[in-house]
C-alpha atoms as one frame of an Amber mdcrd trajectory, in Angstrom:
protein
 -36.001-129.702 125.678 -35.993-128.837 121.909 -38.690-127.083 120.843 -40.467
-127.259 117.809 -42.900-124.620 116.076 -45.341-125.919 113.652 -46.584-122.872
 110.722 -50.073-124.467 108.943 -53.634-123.695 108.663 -54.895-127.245 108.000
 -55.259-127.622 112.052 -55.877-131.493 111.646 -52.246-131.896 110.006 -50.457
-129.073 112.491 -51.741-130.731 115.517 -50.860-134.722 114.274 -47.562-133.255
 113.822 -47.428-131.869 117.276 -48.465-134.909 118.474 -46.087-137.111 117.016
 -42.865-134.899 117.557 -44.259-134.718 121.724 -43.909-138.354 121.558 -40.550
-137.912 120.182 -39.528-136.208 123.463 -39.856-132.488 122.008 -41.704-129.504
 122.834 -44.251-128.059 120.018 -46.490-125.327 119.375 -48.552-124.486 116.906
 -49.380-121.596 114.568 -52.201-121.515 112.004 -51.226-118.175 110.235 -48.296
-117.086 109.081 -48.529-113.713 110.965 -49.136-115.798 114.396 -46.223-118.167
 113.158 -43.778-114.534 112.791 -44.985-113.140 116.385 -44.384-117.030 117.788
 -41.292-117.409 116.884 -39.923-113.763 117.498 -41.600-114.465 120.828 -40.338
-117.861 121.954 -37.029-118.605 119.772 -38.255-122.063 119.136 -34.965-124.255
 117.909 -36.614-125.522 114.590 -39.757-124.142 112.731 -41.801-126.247 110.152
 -44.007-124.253 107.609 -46.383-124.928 105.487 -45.641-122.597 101.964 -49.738
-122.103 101.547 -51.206-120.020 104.490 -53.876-118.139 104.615 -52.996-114.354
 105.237 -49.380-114.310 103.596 -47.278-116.387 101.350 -45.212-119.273 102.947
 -42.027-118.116 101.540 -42.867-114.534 102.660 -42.665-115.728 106.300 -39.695
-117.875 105.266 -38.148-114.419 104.757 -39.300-112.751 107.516 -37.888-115.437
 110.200 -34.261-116.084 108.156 -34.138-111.886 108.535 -34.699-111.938 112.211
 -32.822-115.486 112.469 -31.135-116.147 110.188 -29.266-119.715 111.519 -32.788
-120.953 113.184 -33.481-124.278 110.845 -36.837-124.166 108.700 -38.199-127.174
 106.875 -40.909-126.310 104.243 -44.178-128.458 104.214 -44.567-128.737 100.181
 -46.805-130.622  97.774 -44.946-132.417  94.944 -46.250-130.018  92.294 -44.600
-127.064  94.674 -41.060-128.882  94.562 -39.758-126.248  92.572 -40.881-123.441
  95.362 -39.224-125.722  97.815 -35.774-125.948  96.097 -36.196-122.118  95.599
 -36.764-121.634  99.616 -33.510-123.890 100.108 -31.447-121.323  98.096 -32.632
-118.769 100.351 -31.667-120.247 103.288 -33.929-123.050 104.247 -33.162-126.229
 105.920 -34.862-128.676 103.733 -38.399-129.842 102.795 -41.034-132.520 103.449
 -44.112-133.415 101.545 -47.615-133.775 102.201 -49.026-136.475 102.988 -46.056
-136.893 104.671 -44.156-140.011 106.115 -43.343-140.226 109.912 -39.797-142.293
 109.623 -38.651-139.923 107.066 -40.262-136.439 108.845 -38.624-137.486 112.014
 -35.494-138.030 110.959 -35.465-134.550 108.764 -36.321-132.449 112.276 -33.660
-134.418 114.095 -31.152-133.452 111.169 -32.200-129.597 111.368 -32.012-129.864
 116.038 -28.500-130.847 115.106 -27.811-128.610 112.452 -29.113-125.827 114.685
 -27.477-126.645 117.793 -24.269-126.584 115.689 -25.426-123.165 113.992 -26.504
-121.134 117.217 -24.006-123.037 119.901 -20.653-120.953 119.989 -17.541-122.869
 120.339 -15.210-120.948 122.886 -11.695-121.067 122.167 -11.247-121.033 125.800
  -7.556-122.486 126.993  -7.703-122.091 131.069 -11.337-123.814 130.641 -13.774
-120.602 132.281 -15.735-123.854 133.491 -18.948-121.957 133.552 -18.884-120.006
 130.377 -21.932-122.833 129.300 -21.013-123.157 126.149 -18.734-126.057 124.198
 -15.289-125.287 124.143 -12.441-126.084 123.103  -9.983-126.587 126.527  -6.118
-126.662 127.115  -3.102-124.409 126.972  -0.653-126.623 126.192   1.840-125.870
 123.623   0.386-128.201 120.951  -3.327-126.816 121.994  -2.019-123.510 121.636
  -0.442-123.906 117.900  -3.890-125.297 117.244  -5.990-121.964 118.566  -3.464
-119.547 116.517  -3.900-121.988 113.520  -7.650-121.425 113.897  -7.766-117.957
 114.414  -5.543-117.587 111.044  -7.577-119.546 109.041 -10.782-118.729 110.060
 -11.346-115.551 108.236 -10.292-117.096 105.134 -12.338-119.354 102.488  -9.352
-122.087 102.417 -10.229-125.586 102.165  -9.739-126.795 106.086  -8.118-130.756
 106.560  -8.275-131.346 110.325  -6.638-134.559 110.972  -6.720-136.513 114.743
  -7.655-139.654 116.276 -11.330-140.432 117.038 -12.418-138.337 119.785  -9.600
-135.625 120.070 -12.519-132.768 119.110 -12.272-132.343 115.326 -15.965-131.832
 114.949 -15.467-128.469 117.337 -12.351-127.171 115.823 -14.679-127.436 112.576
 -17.631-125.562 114.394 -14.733-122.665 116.070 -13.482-122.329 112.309 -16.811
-121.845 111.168 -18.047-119.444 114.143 -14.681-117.032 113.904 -15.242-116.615
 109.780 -16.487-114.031 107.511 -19.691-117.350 106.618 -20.950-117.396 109.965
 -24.323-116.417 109.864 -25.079-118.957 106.824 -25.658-122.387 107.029 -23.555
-125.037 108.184 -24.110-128.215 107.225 -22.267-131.442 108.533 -21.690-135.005
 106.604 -20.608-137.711 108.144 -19.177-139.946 105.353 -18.835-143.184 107.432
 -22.530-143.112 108.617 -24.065-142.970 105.404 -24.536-145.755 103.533 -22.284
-145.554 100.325 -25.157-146.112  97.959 -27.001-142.675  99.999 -23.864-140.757
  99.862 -23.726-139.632  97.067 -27.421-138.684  96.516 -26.470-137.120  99.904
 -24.207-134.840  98.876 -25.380-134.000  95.626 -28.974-134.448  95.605 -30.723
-136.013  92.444 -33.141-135.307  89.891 -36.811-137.020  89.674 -36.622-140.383
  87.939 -32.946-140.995  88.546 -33.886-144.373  90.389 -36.754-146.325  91.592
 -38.352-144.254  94.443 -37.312-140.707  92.985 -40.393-139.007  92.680 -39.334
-135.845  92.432 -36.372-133.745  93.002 -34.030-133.614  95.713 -31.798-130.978
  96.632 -28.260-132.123  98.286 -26.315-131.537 101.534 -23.736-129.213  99.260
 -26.602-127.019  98.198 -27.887-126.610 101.285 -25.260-124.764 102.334 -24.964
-122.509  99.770 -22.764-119.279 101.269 -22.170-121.097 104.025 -19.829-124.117
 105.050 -19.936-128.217 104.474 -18.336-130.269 107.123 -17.156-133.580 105.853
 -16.456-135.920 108.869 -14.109-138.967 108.138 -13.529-137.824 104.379 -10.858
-140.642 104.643 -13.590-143.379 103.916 -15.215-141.055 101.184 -15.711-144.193
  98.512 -13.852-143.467  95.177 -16.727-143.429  92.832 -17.555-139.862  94.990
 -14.346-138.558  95.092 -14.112-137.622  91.505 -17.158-135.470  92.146 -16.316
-134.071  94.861 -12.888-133.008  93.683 -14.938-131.245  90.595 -17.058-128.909
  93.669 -13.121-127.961  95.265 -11.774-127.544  91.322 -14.651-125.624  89.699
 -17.304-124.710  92.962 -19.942-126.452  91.270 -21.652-129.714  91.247 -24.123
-132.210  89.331 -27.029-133.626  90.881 -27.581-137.580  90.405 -29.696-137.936
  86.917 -28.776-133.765  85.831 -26.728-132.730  83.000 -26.414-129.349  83.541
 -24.059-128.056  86.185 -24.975-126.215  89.217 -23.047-123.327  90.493 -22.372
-123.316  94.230 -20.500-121.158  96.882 -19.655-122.978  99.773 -16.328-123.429
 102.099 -15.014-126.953 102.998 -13.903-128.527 106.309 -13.272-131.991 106.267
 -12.056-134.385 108.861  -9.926-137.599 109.087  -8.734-140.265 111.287  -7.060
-141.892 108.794  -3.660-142.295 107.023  -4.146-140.623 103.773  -0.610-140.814
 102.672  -1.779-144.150 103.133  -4.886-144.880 101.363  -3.250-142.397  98.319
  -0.842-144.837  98.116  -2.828-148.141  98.129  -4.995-146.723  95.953  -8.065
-146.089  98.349  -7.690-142.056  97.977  -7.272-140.071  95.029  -4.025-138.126
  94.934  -5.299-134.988  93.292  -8.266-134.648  95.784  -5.532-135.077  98.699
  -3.729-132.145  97.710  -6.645-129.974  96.666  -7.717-131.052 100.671  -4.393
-129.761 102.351  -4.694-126.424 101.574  -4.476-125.776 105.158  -3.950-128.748
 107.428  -4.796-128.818 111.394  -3.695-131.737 113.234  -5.302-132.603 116.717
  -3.096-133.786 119.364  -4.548-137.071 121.137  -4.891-136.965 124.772  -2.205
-138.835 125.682   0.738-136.153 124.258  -1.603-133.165 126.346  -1.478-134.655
 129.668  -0.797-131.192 131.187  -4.513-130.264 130.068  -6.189-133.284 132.131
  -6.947-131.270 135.116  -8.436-128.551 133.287 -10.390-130.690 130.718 -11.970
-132.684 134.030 -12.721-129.509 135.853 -14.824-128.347 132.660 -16.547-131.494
 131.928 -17.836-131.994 135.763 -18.923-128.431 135.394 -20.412-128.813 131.726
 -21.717-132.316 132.442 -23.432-131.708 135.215 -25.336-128.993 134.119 -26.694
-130.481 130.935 -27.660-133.540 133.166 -28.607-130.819 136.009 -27.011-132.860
 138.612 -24.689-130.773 141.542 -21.040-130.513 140.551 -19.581-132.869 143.252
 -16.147-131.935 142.233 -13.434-134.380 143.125 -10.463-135.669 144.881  -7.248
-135.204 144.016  -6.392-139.015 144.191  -9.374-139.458 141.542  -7.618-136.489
 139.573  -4.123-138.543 139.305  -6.091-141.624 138.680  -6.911-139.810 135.601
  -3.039-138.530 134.484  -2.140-142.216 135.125  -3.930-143.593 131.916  -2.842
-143.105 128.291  -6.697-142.385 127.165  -6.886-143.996 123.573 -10.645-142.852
 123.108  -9.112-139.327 123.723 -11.417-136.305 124.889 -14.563-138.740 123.809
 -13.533-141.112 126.460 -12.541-139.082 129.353 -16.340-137.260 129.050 -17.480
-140.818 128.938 -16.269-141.638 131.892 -17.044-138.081 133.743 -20.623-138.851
 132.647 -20.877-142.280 134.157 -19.543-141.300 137.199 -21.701-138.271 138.027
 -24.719-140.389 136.828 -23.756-143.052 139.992 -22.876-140.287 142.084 -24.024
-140.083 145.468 -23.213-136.548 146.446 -19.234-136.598 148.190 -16.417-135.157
 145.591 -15.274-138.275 142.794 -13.310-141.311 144.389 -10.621-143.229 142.293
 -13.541-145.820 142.469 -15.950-143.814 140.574 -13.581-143.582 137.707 -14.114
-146.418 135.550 -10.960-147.481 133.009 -11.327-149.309 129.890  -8.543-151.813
 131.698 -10.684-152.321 134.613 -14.199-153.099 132.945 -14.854-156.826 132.558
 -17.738-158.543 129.795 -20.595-160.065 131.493 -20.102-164.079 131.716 -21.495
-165.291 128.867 -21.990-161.782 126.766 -19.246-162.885 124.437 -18.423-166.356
 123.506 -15.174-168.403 123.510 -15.209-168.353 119.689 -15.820-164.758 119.625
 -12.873-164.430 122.594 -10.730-166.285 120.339 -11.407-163.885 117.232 -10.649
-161.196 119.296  -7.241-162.560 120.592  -6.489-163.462 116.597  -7.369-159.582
 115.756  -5.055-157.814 118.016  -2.232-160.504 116.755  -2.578-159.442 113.201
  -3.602-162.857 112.033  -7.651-162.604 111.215  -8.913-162.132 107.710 -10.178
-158.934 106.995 -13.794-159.713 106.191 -13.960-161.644 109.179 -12.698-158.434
 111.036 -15.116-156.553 109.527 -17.772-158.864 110.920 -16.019-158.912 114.262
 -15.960-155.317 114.828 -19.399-154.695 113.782 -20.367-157.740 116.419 -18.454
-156.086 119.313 -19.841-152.334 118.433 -23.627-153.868 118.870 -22.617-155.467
 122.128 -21.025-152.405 123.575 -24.067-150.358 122.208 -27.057-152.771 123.351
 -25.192-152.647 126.956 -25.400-148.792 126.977 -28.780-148.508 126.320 -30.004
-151.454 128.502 -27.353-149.483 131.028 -29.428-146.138 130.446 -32.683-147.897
 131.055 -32.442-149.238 134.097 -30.731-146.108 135.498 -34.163-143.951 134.015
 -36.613-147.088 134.750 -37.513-147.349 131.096 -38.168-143.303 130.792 -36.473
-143.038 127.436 -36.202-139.210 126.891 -34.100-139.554 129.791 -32.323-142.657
 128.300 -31.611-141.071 125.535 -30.452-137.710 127.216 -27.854-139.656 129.143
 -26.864-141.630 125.818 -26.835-138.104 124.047 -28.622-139.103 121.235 -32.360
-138.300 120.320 -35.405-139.997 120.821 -35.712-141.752 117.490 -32.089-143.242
 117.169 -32.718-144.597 120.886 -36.154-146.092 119.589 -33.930-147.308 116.676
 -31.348-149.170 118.821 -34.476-150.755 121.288 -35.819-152.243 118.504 -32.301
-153.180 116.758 -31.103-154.782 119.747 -34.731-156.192 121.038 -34.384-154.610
 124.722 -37.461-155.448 126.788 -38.103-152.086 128.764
């Protein structure tokens, strides 16, 4: 369970915090000095800390300093007043996660502390380069030594130490996200921040403000100013996810950060020095999208400085055995569940199928199956194929069916695609977390640990898809 420290002398405020975040499925203390705060965390290693910048004994930012010194990737988010915004940005150029004003708003505080778990996690969890799998080394890693694996672990190891722009380019689920994280661990940045951007999740119209942060006034709603994802991670490294569906109108300032390492927040004239490596991430064609004019040419070559591509699943079969021994292992232990291990007719089931959800899908299906497990070593039974699972009667509609069978032919409009796809991703998703439910009876910290997503986003999708628990 994460926990969370809470640094502020107005007790009221620490303890509604702690309050709320326990609902939230985390673990808090709290600290009502700053010298307390200091001997708490060097104490208990909490995963993020939130602190106030006016304490009684010693200066907020002096703590600040004293816990990036000692830890220097453990996330802090600064509890600020809007005429302290300026201290704020200053304690993000040090090396702070981000800040949050008082009185502060729940939705928007939540979301902030389950942005800095993640960033954290991603900080202070090692990814193990680790071909012949060492299934209980407990940490992520990446697993295989087949020959394509293996060009992929020298091509790592070369680049790493470097502070060349990184394109890794794969299929959805083939691991790009931890050949970003290993690139990041093994070079000369890794104790400063690093800071991940998922440009298909964020709405285009937050993008940009995003990335670059804005100044107060720029729109309705800006009451003062924001400091971006790119400054963030000053010294340290940005990790662009899907930079394929980066909309144009952000490219062009983008390209300017790889061109000239500095950037303009939204409503700023001046321009803002910044130092900071990039790793992006694709699934898409870009020779593609450069030429149908979806992806700017000079931002594709200033991106393939040094290109990694990710072999899917289906063109590593040799690393299936290896891959399922780890993820039993790994799997298990996060859910702490016994390894059952399984059978080697279960273990061919596996080689037999082409995988097109990759590495995602195969841990997918692990997961299920230990979650339904009754003890006795993995049947062929237990191991659920996309071929074999059937909709519900009456979960999709002949209309819908009919879209679908259109789709695959080639022969649906594209907004109606759109539409279609969206459709089918809320079905699969309400399913799962209805699924999760009834496996926890309604406890949703465990829903959402099976899920592997946090307590929020579950609460999110409940209300989203109207689940009665």
């Amino acid at each position: 369970m994460n926990q969370i420290l809470i640094i502020d002398d107005d007790q009221q405020l620490g303890l509604s915090f702690a309050k709320i975040l326990s609902q939230e499925g985390y673990k808090t203390a709290n600290a009502f000095t700053g010298s307390e705060g200091i001997e708490s965390v060097k104490r208990n290693r909490p995963n993020v800390v939130i602190l106030d910048i006016r304490l009684p004994d010693m200066g907020g930012l002096e703590v600040f300093e004293v816990i990036h010194e000692v830890f220097p990737k453990l996330p802090v988010i600064i509890i600020t007043a809007y005429s302290s915004t300026e201290t704020a940005i200053g304690a993000i150029q040090r090396g702070a996660f981000d800040y949050i004003y008082k009185p502060f708003d729940v939705p928007e505080m939540l979301l902030v502390v389950e942005k800095a778990v993640v960033a954290g996690r991603c900080m202070s969890s090692p990814v193990d380069v680790n071909p012949d799998g060492e299934i209980f080394s407990g940490r992520e890693a990446l697993v295989g030594s087949g020959s394509s694996m293996l060009e992929v672990y020298k091509a790592i190891g070369r680049v790493s130490p470097t502070d060349a722009t990184v394109l890794i380019r794969g299929e959805s689920g083939t691991g790009k996200e931890l050949v970003s994280r290993a690139i990041y661990n093994h070079s000369n940045r890794a104790d400063k921040p690093f800071v991940v951007v998922n440009c298909v999740a964020i709405p285009e119209t937050l993008l940009e403000s995003e990335l670059f942060g804005y100044e107060k006034g720029t729109f309705t709603g800006a009451m003062h100013r924001r400091v971006g994802k790119i400054e963030q991670a000053r010294g340290g490294t940005v990790f662009l996810d899907e930079i394929g569906d980066m909309p144009l109108s952000i490219q062009s300032k983008f390209l300017r950060l790889l061109q000239e390492n500095s950037i303009e927040r939204l409503g700023g004239k001046d321009p803002i020095d910044v130092d900071v490596r990039v790793v992006a991430a694709t699934n898409r064609d870009l020779e593609a999208a450069v030429a149908d004019g979806t992806f700017r040419e000079d931002l594709y070559y200033r991106l393939r400085v040094v290109t990694l591509t990710i072999p899917p699943l289906r063109e590593r079969k040799e690393d299936i055995d290896v891959l399922v021994e780890y993820l039993l292992a790994r799997l298990s232990s996060e859910m702490s569940l016994n390894n059952p291990g399984i059978t080697a007719e279960a273990l061919n089931k596996t080689k037999q199928y082409d995988w097109p959800g990759n590495i995602r899908e195969l841990s997918n299906v692990i997961k299920k199956a230990l979650i339904f497990n009754r003890g006795a070593p993995l049947q062929p039974e237990d191991i659920t194929l996309n071929q074999e699972r059937s909709v519900p009667n009456g979960d999709v509609d002949q209309a819908v069916a009919g879209d679908i069978q259109l789709w695959v032919r080639g022969v649906l409009h594209s907004e109606k695609q759109e539409k279609l796809f969206d459709s089918c991703l809320d079905h699969v998703a309400a399913l799962l977390v209805r699924e999760a439910l009834v496996i926890t009876h309604g406890n949703r910290s465990n829903a959402a640990k099976i899920l592997g997503i946090s307590r929020p986003t579950l609460h999110a999708k409940i209300d989203k898809y109207k689940l009665d628990t």
